[in-house]
N, C-alpha and C positions, 0 to 999 in steps of 0.2 A: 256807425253805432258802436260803442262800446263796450266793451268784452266783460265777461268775470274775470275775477280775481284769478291770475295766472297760479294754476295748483302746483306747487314744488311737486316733483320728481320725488323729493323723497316721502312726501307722504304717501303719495302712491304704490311706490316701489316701495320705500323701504318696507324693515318687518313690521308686522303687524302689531296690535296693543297687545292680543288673545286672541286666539282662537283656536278650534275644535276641540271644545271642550266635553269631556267623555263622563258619565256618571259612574260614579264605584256599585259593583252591585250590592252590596249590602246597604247603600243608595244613602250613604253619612256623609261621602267626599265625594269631589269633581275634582278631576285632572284636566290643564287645559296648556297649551303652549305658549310661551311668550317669552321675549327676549331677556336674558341675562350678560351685561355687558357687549350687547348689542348681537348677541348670538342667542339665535332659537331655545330653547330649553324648555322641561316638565316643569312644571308648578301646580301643585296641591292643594286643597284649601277646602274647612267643612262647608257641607255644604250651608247651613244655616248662617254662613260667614263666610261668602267666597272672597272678599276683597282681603284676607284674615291670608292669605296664600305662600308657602314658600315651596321654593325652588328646587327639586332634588335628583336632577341629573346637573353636569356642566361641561358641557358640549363648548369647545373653543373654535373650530372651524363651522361647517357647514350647517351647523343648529339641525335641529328635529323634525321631522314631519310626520312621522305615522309610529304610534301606538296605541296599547292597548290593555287595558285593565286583567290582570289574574284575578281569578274567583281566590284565592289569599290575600286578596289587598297588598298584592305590586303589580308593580308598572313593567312590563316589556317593548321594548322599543328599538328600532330599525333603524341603523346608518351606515353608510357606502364611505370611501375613497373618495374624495373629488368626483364626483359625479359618474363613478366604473361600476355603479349599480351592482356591486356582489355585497350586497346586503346580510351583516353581521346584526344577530339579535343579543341585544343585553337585556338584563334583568337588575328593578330596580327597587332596594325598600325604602318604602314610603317613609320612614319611621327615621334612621338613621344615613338614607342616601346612598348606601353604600350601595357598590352596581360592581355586575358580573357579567363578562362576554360567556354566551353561552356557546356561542361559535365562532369560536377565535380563527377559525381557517381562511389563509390568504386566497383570492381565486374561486371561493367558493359563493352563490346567492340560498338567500335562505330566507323564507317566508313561514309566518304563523300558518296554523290548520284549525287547531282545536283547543278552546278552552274549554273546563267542562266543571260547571257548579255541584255536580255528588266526585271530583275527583279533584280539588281544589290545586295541589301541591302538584300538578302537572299540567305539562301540555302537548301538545303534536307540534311538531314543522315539517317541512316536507325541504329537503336541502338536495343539490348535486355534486357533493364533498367526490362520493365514489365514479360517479361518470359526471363528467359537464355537460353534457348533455339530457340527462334526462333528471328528475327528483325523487328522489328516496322517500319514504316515509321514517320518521323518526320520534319516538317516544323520549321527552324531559322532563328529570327529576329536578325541581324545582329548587328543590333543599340543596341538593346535592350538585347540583348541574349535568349529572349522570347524563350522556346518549345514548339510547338503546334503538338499534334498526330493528322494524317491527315490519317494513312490506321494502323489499327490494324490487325497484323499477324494471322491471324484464319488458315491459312491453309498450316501451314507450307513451306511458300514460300523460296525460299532461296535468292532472289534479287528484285530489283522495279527499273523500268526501267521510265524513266520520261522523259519530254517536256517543252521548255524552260516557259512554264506558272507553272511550278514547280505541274505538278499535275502526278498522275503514271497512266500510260497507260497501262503494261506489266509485268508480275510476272511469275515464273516458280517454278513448283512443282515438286517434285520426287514420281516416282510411286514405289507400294512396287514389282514389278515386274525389278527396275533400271531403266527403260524409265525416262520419262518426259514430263511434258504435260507445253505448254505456253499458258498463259493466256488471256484473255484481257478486259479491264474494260467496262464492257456497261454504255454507256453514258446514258442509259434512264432509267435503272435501278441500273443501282451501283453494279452490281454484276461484279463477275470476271466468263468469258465464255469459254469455254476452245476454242484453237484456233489452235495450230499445238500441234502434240503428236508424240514422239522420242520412240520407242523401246529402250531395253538395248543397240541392238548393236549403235543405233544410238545417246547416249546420250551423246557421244563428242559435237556436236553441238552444238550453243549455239546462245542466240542472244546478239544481240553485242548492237544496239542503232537503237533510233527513230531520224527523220530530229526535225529540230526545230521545226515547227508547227504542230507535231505530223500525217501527213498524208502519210508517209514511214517509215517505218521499216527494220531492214537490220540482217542477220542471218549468222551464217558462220556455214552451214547447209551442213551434211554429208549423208544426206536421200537419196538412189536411187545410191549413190556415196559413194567410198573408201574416199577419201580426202574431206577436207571442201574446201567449194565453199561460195561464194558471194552470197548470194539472197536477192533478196529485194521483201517486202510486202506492196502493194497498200492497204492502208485504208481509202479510201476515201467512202467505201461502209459496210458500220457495218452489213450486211446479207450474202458478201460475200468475201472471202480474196482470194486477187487474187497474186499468186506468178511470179519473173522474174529471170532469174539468169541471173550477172549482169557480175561473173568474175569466173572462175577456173584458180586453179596452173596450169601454163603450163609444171611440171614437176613432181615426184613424194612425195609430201610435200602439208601439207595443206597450204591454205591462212594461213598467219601469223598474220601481222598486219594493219589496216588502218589507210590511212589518209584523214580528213574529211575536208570539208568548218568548215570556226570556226562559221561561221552566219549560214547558210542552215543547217550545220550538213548533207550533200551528203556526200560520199565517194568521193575521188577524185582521191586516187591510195592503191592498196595494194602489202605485199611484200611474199614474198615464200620462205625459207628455208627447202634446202637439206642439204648439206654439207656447202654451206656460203648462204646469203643474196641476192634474185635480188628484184628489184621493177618495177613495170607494173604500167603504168597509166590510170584511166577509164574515164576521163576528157581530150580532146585532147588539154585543153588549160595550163595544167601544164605538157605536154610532153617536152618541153624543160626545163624543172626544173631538171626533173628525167633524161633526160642525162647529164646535165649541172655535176651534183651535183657526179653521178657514172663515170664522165670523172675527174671530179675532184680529188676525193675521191678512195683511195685503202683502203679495208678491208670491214665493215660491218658498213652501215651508216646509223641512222633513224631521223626520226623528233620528238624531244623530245616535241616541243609545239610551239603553233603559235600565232602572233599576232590578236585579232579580225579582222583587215581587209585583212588580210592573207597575209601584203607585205612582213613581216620577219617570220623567221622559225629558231629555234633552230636546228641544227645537230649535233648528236654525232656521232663520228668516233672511233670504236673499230679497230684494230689489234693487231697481239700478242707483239706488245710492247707497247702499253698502251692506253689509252683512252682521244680523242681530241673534243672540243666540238667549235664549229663556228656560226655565225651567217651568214644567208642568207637572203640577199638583192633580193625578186623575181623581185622587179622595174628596177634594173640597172642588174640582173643576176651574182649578185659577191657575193660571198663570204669572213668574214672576220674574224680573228684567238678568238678566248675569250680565252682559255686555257687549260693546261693540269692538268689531273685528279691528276698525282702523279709526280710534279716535280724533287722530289728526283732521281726519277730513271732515268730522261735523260741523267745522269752521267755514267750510267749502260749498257754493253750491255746486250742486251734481246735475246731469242731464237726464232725462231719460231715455227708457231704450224702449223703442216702440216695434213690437212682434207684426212681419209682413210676410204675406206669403205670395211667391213670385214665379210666372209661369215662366218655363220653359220654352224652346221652340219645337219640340214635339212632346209638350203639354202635361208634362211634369209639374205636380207643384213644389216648391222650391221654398221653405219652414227657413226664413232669414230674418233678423234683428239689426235693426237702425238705429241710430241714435245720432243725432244732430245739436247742435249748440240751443239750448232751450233758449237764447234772447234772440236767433234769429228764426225761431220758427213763425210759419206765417199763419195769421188769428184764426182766419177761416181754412186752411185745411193741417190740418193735425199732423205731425212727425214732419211734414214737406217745409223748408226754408221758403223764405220769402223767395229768395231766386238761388239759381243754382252756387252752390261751394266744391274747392277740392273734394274729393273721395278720398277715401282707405279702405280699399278693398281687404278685410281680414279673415284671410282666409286656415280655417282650424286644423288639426294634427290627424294621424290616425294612418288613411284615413278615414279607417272603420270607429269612428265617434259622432259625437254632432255637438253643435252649439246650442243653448239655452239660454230662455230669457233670466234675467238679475243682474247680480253686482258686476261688472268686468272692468277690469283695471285700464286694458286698452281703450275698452270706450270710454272711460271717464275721461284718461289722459289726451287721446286724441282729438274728441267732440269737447275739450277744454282749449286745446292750439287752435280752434278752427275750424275741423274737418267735419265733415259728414263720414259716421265709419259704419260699412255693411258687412256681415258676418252672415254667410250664406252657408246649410244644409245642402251641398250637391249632392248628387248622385251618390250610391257609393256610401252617405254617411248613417249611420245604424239608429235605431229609434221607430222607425216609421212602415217597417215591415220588411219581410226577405225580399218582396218584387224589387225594391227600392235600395235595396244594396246590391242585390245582383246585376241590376242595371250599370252597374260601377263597374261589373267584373270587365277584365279589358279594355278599361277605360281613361285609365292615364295618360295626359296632353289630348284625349279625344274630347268625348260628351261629356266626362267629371269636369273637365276644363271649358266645354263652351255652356254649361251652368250658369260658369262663373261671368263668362261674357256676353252671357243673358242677363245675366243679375246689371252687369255694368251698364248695359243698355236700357234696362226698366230704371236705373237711373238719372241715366241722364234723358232720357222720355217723361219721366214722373218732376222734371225740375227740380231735382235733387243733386245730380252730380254737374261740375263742369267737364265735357268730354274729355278737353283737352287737358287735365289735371285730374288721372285716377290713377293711384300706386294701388299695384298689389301687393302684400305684407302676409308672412305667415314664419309660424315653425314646421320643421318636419317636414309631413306632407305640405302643410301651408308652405314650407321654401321648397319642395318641388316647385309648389303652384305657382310662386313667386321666380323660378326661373324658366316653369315654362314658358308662364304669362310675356318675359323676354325674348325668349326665343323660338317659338310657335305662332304666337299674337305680338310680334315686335311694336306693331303700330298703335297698339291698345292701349300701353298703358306709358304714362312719363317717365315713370322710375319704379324699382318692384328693393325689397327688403327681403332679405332670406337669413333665415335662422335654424343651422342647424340640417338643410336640405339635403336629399340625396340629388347629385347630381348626371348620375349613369345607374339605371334600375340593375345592369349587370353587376357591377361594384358592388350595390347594396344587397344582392340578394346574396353575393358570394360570400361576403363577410359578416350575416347575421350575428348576434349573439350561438354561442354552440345551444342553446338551451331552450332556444326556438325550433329544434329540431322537430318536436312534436306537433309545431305546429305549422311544418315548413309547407306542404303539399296544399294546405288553404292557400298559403300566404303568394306563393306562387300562380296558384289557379286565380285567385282574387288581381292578381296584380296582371296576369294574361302570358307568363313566360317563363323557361327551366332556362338557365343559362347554362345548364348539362347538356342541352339539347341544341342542335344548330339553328332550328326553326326559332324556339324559344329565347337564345340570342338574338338572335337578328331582329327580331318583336320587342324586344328589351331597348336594345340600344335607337331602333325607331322612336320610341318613346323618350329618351334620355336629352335631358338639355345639351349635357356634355357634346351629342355628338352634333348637334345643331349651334351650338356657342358663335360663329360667325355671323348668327344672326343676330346679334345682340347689338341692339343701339341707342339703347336707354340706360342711363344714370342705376349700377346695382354695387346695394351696400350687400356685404355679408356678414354673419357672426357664427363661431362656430365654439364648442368646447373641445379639449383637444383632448377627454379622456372619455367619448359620446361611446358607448357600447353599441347600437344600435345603427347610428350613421356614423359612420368613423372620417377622424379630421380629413381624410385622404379625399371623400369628398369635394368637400369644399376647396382642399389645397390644389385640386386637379381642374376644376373650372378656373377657381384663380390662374393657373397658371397658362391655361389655353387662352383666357383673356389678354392677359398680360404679354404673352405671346402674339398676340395678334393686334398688339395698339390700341387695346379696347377699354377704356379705364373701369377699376372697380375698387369699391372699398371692401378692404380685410379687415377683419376684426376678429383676434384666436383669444380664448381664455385658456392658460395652462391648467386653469384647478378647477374645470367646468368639466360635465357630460353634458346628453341630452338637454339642454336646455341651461338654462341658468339659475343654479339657486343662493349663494352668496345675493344679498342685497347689495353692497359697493357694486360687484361686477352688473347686476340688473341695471341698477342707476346707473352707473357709466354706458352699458350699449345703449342703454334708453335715450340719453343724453346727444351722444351720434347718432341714434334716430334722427333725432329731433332737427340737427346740426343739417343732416342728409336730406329731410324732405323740406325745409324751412331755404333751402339751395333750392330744390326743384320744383316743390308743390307752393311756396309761399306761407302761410298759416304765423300764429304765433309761436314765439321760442324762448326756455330760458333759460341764460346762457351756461355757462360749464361749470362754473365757481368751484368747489371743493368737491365735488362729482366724481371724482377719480380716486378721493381718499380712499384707499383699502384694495384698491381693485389691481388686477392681474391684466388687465388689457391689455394687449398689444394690435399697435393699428401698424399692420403686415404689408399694408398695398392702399394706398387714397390720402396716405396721410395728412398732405396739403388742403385736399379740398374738405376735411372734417376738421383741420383746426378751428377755434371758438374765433 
């Protein structure tokens, strides 16, 4: 049978046409991202005329990914180093382009707090200039680029929660027991009082934000409860805090996401994810929104941003063929197109991804996403191939995240060569309640791991997978998983892909970022070990590929950035090397001007390309071939060279 039209890599990969497109609040203009000379960058444009757009940062390396509008109609926006994540804020006008480092500090991260619509010409960040390890709170003159330190971090907080008068109301602390104690500032003394306190099991929870006049507070509070729920906190009484709960999931998934008044700061509706997206409204005056907009709309819809008087609304629209973003007119109730994320691929057809849910073998359900070649699916039974194909077990980051259904670039690309690709919620992954993450705790290469070899088994039982042809693939956590899957489960799987993986839990937990300090005691308790402790070593390194690496007898690609804050190249250069040591072949692959992950589009399309090169050698599938694939890119192929030539 004959295939679709083989999708270029670089439609996939490269940058996008648009996208995250954010509305100005005086709701005249939309900012949204898109390439300028082939690098990321802001672009402007009225809204009554978005195609009408220019350009006004110019970013020549790593392009853009996260900003966000000032109530003065400029732009502020985030960029690191090559991938060392200490995130410098600039400020940008709309008007004239002209752009200012607000934090020109080498070494330093630095994150937005507060924008606030009655204090326009300012904002909060919260930076660790003074200790790297912990975040300051800081007051910005907008005019001036003035920093004023307004809350000095004494107690290891790990956030500052604020009110549109730009002042912090709210801080949480990590107990050395994993809990977590929230704070609040006494207005007569200045001190920070403790106010609600989370055990371990309850330290999912978290608070989310205060109303604008700072007299409610709202928590997506798992205490008493499996799943997060909605509460809100009355403060209008400083002796006594009085709790309401406002909204639970009506189904088994915590609260997701809200959406707020842009002036009050109330909640107005929040959404629930199990296997896709619904949204419940707590406001009966925007109930015809949330039908209007899910009558509208097929796949997974949110509101990316609003206008301050709340008549327009940003919506993106994810499904498994790619991502749509619209404006919503709540005045007149219509909706109206802005565009799509990756034009290229309209030309394309896409597969889809079909939401399964998969037991365990002690009977967990398991929230996993399919997606197989749509011309070999078989008529009478839906997402199942006519007969069994290669697998790609893709396995997600974290590993406290989860995977959802819509657009994913991996499944397009791999259920386009061939494969049948499963992306499984194990244990451990967040969404689905505290029981369901704490199941994770000390779990690593154990039950988070045989999940996944449940999953591979409901596979190839369901006539979905060929046994003998299932890679495991992942970043992060996923290239743990992809080197436990080697050296744990040797016989499991053909070949496994790692991106970015720790390979000795000791390593990683030594060498955190400093600024994870605050959150070191979860991180530890969640992962099952203190490498402080001799006990906690020794549980560490049980777990660790590294120290198991002779048992490796399958085909592993690696890819790693060599400025990762988080997993440091050492890493990866240290199983390389005990491979390499021991006759065991592997492929390297280092970017010098990558972190965490890959965000340069050449360097994406080139590891993608060696993907491809790597399992098209062991799993078979289609491939296409390297041509100009390299142009731009920083690649260096360390160790495998031979067997990834094109």
């Amino acid at each position: 049978m004959t295939g679709p039209t083989l999708i270029p890599r670089k439609a996939i990969f490269g940058n996008p046409t648009r996208l995250e497109p954010l509305i100005s609040p005086d709701g005249r203009r939309i900012a949204f991202i898109a390439p300028k000379d082939d690098v990321l960058n802001i672009w402007v444009a009225p809204v009554v005329d978005p195609k009408n757009a220019k350009c006004i940062t110019n970013d020549t390396k790593r392009g853009i990914r996260q900003y966000h509008w000032t109530h003065n109609n400029k732009i502020v926006y985030s960029q690191d180093k090559n991938g060392d994540e200490d995130w410098q804020i600039y400020l940008v006008n709309i008007e004239t382009a002209e752009e200012r480092n607000l934090t020109p500090f080498d070494g330093t991260t630095t994150f937005p707090v507060k924008f606030s619509p009655t204090r326009p010409n300012e904002m909060l960040i919260m930076m660790n200039k003074r200790d790297p390890t912990v975040f300051d709170l800081y007051h910005v003159d907008l005019a001036t680029a003035e920093l004023e330190l307004i809350e000095t971090n004494t107690g290891k907080f790990n956030d500052w929660h604020c009110t549109d008068d730009l002042k912090a109301h709210f801080t949480v602390q990590e107990q050395p027991d994993g809990g977590k104690i929230l704070f609040r500032k006494n207005k007569n003394t200045g001190k920070w009082d403790p106010c609600v306190t989370w055990d371990f099991s309850d330290a999912v929870s978290e608070f989310h934000s205060l109303n604008s006049d700072g007299t409610k507070a709202y928590m997506l509070d798992c205490k008493g409860r499996d799943n997060k729920a909605l509460v809100e906190i009355d403060l209008m009484s400083e002796d006594k805090v009085a709790f309401r709960l406002l909204a639970e999931s009506p189904n088994t998934a915590d609260i997701k996401d809200l959406v707020k008044d842009p002036k009050t700061g109330s909640p107005i509706a929040f959404s629930a994810e199990y296997t896709t997206t619904k949204w419940y409204d707590l406001d009966a005056a925007y109930k015809k929104d949330f039908e209007y907009l899910e009558e509208k709309f097929v796949g997974e819809i949110s509101v990316g941003s609003q206008s301050l008087d709340n008549t327009k609304w940003i919506i993106t629209q994810s499904t498994a063929s790619g991502i749509q973003y619209h404006i919503y007119d709540r005045e007149t109730t219509s909706t109206t197109f802005l565009f799509h994320s990756h034009d290229e691929l309209l030309q394309y057809t896409l597969n889809n991804m079909h939401p399964v849910v998969i037991k365990s073998r002690d009977g967990q359900d398991l929230v996993s996403y399919l997606t197989i070649p749509d011309h070999l699916e078989d008529t009478e039974r839906s997402g199942r191939p006519i007969q069994p194909i290669p697998l790609v077990l893709r396995v997600h980051g974290g590993p406290w995240w989860r995977d959802s259904f819509g657009f994913n670039q991996d499944h397009q690309w791999l259920s386009n060569r061939g494969f049948a690709v499963l992306s499984v919620n194990f244990r451990g992954s967040t969404g689905f309640g505290k029981t369901f993450v704490e199941l994770g705790n000390r779990q690593w290469s154990k039950n988070m791991h045989t999940d996944l070899i449940d999953a591979v088994e409901w596979a190839v039982t369901e006539g979905i997978a060929i046994r003998e042809k299932v890679v495991i693939y992942g970043g992060s956590y996923g290239g743990y998983a992809a080197l436990a899957g080697l050296t744990f489960t040797p016989d499991v799987f053909c070949c496994g892909v790692d991106i970015v993986g720790p390979s000795s839990l000791v390593t990683l937990v030594e060498t955190i970022p400093p600024y994870w300090s605050s959150i070191y005691q979860q991180f530890i308790l969640r992962i099952g070990g203190d490498p402080k402790t001799e006990e906690g070593r020794k549980f560490l390194l049980e777990c660790s590929p590294l120290t198991h690496v002779d048992k490796i007898k399958k085909p592993l690609l690696i890819g790693q950035g060599a400025n990762d804050p988080r997993v440091k190249q050492a890493e990866s250069d240290q199983i390389v090397e005990a491979m390499v040591a021991r006759n065991i072949p592997v492929g390297y692959v280092l970017y010098p001007d990558e972190g965490h992950g890959l965000a340069r589009p050449p360097n994406r399309i080139s590891f993608n390309a060696i993907i491809e090169k790597f399992l098209t050698n062991h799993l078979g599938g289609r491939r296409e071939p390297y041509g100009d694939d390299f142009e731009g890119s920083t690649a260096q192929i360390l160790e495998g060279k031979e067997d990834l030539q094109d």
